[in-house]
N, C-alpha and C positions, 0 to 999 in steps of 0.2 A: 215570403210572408211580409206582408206591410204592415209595420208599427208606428204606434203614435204615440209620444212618450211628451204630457205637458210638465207645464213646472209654471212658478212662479204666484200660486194662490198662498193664501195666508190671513192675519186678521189684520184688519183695518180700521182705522177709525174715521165715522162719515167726513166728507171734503177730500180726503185720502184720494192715491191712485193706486194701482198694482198695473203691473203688464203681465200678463199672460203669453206663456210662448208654448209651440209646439213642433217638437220634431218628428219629421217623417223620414222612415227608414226608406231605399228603394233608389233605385236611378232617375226615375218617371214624375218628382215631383213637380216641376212645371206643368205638368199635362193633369193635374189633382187642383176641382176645383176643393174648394176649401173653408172649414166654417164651425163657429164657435156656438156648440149648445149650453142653455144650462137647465138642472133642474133642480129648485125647492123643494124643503122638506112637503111631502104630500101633497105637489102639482108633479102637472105633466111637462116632461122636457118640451124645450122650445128654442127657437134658432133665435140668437142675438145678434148674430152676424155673420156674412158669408163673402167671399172673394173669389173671381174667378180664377181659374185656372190662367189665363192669362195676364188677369191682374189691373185689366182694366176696367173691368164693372164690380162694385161692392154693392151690399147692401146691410141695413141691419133696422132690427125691430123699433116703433118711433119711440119705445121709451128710452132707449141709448142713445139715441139722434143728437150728436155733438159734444157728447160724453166718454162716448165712445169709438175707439176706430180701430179698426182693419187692417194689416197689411202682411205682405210676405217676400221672404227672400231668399231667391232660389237657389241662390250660388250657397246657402245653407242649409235647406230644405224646410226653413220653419217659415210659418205663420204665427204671427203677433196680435194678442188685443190688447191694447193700449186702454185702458180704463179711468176715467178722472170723475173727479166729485163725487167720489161714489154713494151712494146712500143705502141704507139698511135695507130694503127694500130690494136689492141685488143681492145679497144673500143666500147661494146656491152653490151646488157641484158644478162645474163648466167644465164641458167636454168638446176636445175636437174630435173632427170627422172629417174624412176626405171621401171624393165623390170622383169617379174614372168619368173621365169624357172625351170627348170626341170632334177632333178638328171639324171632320166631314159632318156630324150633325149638326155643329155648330152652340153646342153646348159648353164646348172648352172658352167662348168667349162672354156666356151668361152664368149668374151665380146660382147655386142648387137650395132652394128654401126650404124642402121639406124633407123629415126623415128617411123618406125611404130612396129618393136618389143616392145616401151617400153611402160608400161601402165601408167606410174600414171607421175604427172608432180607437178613441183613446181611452184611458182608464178615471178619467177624472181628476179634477182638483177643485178642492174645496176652497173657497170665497167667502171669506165673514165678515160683516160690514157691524161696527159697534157704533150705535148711538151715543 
């Protein structure tokens, strides 16, 4: 059974950073592309960021574009979002998600943007950003 156990949410005050991390249980984490939802009170979850399973394509939504970043490390099994300047307006549960792929498709070298590629899911961690 694959788990995903995050940490590092908390409350913040706008300009603030937090890091977000997440650990995955399993021997197979290299081959897990990789990627950071979140969801607001009463919207719909949405990808902020994703890393391939290789590690060399990211992506993430343009309102984090340079606020925000991505990375992972394998020899640990976690995935980092690094978050800076943050604004009230980020205010959400952030959940990781991991996504199996596949040398031969050729997916373990692209990032997974939408929910239904990822399989395994973490249990959340709340993110309060204070004006």
């Amino acid at each position: 059974q694959v788990q995903l156990v995050e940490s590092g949410g908390g409350l913040v005050q706008a300009g603030g950073s937090l890091t977000l991390s997440c650990v995955v249980s399993g021997r197979t984490f290299s081959r897990y592309g990789m990627g950071w939802f979140r969801q607001a009170s009463g919207k719909e979850r949405e990808l902020v960021a994703a890393i391939s399973g290789s590690g060399g394509s990211t992506t993430s939504v343009d309102s984090v574009k340079g606020r925000f970043t991505i990375s992972r490390d394998n020899a640990k099994n976690t995935v980092y979002l690094q978050m800076n300047s943050l604004k009230p307006e980020v205010t959400a549960v952030y959940y990781c998600a991991a996504a199996e792929t596949s040398y031969y498709s050729g997916s373990y070298y692209y990032t997974q943007k939408t929910e239904d590629e990822y399989d395994y899911w973490g249990q959340g961690t709340q993110v309060t950003v204070s004006s």
